[in-house]
C-alpha positions as CSV (number, residue, x, y, z in Angstrom):
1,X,0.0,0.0,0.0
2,X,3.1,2.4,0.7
3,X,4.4,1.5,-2.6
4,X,1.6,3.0,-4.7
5,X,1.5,6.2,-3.0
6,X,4.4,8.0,-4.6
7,X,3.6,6.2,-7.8
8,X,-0.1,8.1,-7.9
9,X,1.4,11.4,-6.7
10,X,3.9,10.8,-10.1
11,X,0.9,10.4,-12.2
12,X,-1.1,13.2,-10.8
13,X,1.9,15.5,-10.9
14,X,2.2,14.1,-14.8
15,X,-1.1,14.8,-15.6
16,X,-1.3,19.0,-14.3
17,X,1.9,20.1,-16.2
18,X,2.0,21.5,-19.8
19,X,3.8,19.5,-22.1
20,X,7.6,20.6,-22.4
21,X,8.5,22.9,-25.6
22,X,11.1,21.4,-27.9
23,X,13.8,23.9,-27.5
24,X,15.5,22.4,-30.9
25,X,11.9,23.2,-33.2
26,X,13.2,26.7,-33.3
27,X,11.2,29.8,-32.5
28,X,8.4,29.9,-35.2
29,X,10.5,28.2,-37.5
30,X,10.4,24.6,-38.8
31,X,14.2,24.1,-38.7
32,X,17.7,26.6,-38.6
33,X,18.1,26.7,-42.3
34,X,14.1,28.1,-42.7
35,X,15.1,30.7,-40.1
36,X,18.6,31.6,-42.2
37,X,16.3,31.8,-45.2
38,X,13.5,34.1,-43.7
39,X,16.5,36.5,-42.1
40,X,18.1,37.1,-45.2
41,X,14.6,37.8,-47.4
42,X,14.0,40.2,-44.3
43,X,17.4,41.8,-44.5
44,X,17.0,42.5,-48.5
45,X,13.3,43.7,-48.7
46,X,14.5,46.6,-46.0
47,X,17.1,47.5,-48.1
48,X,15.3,47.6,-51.0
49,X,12.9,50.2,-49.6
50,X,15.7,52.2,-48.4
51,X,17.2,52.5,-51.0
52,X,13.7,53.3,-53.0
53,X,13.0,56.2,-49.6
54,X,16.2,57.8,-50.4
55,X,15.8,57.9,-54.2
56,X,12.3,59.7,-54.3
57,X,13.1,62.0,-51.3
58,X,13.2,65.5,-52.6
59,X,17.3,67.1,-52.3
60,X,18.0,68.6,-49.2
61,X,14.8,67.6,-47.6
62,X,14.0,65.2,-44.4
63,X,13.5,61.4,-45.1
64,X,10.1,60.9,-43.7
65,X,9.4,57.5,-43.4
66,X,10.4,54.8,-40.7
67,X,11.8,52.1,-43.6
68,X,14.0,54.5,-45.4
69,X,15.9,55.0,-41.8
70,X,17.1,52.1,-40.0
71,X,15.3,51.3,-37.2
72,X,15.6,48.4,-34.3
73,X,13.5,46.0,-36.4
74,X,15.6,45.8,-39.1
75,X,17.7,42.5,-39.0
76,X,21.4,42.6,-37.2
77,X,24.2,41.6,-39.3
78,X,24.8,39.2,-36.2
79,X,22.5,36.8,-37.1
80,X,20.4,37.6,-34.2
81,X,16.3,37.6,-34.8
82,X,14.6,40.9,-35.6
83,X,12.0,42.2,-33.4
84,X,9.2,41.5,-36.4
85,X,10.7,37.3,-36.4
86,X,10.2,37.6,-32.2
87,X,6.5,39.3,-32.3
88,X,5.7,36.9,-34.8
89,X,6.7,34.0,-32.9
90,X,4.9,35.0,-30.0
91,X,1.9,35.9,-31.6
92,X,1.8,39.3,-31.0
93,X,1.1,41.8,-33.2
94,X,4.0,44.1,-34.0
95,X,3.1,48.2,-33.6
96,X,3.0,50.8,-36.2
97,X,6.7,52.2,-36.0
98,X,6.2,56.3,-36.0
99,X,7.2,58.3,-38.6
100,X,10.7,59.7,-38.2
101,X,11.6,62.8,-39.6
102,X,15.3,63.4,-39.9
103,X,16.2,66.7,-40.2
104,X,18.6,67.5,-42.8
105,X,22.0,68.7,-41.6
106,X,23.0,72.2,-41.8
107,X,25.2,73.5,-44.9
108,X,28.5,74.1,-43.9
109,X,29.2,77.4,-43.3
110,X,31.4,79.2,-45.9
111,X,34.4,79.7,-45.3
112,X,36.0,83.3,-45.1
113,X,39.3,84.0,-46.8
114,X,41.3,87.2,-45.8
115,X,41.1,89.4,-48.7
116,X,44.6,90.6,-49.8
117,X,45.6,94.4,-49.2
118,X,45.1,96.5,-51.7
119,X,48.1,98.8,-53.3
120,X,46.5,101.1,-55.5
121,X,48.6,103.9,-56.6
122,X,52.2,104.5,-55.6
123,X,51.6,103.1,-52.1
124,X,53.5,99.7,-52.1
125,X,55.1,97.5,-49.6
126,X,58.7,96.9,-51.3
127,X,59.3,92.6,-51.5
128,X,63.2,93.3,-52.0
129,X,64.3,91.7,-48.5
130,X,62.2,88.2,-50.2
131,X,63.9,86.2,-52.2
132,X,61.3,84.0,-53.9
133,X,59.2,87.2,-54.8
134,X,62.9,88.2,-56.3
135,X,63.6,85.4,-58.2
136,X,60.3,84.9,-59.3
137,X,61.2,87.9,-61.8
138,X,64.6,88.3,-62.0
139,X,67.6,86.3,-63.3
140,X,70.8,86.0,-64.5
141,X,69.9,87.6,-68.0
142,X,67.9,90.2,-66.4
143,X,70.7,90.8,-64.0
144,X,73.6,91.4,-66.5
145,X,71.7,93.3,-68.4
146,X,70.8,95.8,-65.6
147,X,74.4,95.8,-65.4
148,X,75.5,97.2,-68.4
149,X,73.0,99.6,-68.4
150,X,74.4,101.2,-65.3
151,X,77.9,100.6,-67.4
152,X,76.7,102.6,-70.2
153,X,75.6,105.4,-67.4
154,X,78.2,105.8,-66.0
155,X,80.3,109.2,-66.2
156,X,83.7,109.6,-64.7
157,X,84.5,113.0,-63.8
158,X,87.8,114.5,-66.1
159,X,91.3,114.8,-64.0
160,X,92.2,118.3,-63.6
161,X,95.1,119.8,-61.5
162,X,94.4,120.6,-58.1
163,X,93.8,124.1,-57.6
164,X,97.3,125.8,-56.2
165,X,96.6,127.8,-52.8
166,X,98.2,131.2,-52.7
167,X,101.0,131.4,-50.6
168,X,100.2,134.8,-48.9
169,X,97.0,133.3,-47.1
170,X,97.7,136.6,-43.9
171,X,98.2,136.1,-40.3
172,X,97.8,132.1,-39.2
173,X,95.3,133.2,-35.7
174,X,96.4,129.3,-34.4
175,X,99.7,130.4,-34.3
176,X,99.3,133.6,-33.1
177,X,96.8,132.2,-30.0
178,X,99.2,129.7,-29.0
179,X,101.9,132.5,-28.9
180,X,100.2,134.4,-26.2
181,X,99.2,133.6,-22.6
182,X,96.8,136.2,-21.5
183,X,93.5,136.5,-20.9
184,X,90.9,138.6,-23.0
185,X,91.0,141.7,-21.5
186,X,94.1,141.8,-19.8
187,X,95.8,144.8,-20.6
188,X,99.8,144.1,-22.1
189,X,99.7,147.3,-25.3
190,X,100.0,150.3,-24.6
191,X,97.1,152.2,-26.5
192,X,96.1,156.0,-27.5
193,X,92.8,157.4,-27.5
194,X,90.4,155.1,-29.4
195,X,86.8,156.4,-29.7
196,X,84.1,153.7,-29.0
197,X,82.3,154.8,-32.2
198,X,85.6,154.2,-34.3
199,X,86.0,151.2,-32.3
200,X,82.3,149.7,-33.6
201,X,82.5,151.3,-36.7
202,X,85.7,149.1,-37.4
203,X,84.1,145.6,-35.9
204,X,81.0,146.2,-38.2
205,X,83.0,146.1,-41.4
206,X,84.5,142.8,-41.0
207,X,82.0,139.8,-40.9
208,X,83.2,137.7,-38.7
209,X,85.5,138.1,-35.2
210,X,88.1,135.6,-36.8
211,X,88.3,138.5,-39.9
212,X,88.8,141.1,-37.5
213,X,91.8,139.8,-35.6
214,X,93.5,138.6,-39.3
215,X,93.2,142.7,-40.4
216,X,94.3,143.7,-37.0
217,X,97.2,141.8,-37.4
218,X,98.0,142.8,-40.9
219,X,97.6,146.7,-40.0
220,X,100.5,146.1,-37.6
221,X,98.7,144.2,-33.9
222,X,99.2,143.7,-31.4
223,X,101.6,146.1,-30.7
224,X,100.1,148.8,-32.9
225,X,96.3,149.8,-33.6
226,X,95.6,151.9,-36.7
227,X,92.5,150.7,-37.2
228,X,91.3,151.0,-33.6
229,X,89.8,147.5,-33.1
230,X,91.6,147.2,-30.1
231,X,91.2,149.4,-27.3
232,X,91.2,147.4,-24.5
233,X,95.4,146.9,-25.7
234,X,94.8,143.2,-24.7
235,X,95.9,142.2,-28.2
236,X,92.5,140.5,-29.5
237,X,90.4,142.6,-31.6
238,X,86.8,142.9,-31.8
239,X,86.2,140.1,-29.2
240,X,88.3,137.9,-30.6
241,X,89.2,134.6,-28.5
242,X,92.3,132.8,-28.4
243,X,91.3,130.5,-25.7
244,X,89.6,127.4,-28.1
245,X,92.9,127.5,-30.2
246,X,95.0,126.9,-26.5
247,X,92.5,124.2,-25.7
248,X,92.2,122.0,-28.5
249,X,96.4,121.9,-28.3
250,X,96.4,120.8,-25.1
């Protein structure tokens, strides 16, 4: 009587459960091959309307339609079932897929070149110091024959005998400064009565002090003063200076 017990609970427990799916059938398929078969009429019928999408779609304008973009249903190229192959092997029926509008990508933006500067008129930057913008128009012809033309320009000037300097050239006022040792001013000549208005009158005729001292000299100074430039009797007429003559000797 023990032994029939578990047998009954066997059979009841055998009787209540579904029968077992054959995991080897495939999923809605009879056998593999029917499955390869169905995958690869799947994968060209999508392209196909692609490719058809993409021909009829105006240029520049959004693809709107869910088979000319590719979408999760379409077929992996791993070999792994679709979403379509799985609703239709449960039974289920697959949803609409939404329209997808894919908005056309922006046209690239032009690109903006830097215009060159402009050198109208006479206002150019000189390209002397390149030498590719030189030698781009110059060469050896073009060089030699700048050449001889500033040859064939050029003048030399005649020899001529240098000019002969007189030998009576007056007083030399460099060796007459170094000669003396006082100041301006400092009385050493004895003088007579000299008017001041003889005195300027004198000093106006000549143009330049250095003048003055050279006709002072000549008309017998220091010592004497016929012309009355000095008379002061320090020897230097007209405000004469010896003193840059003393210091560029020493």
């Amino acid at each position: 009587m023990r032994a029939w017990l578990p047998l009954c609970a066997v059979l009841a427990l055998a009787a209540c459960d579904p029968a077992v799916p054959d995991s080897g059938a495939g999923v809605g398929f009879g056998d593999y091959d029917s499955y390869q078969a169905q995958l690869r009429r799947d994968t060209a019928l999508a392209t196909s309307q692609r490719q058809t999408s993409v021909a009829t779609a105006p240029a520049g304008g959004p693809v709107a339609s869910a088979a000319a973009s590719p979408s999760a249903d379409a077929p992996a190229a791993t070999g792994a079932p679709s979403a379509a192959e799985i609703d239709a092997a449960l039974g289920r029926t697959p949803t609409a897929a939404a329209s997808v509008i894919t908005p056309a990508a922006p046209a690239p933006a032009p690109v903006q070149t830097a215009a060159a500067p402009r050198t109208g008129g006479s206002a150019r930057i000189s390209d002397e110091q390149s030498f590719d913008a030189v030698a781009s128009r110059e060469s050896i012809a073009s060089d030699a024959q700048r050449i001889q033309q500033q040859r064939a320009q050029f003048e030399q000037a005649p020899v001529t005998a240098l000019p002969s300097r007189p030998q009576d050239t007056g007083p030399n006022l460099a060796e007459y400064a170094l000669s003396t040792t006082n100041l301006p001013g400092q009385k050493i000549y004895r003088r007579g009565f000299t008017s001041q208005r003889k005195h300027d009158r004198a000093c106006r005729d000549q143009s330049s002090a250095a003048l003055a001292q050279q006709a002072f000299l000549s008309a017998g100074g220091p010592e004497k003063d016929k012309l009355g430039m000095d008379p002061d009797g320090d020897g230097f007429a007209c405000g004469w200076d010896p003193r840059p003559f003393r210091a560029a000797k020493g």
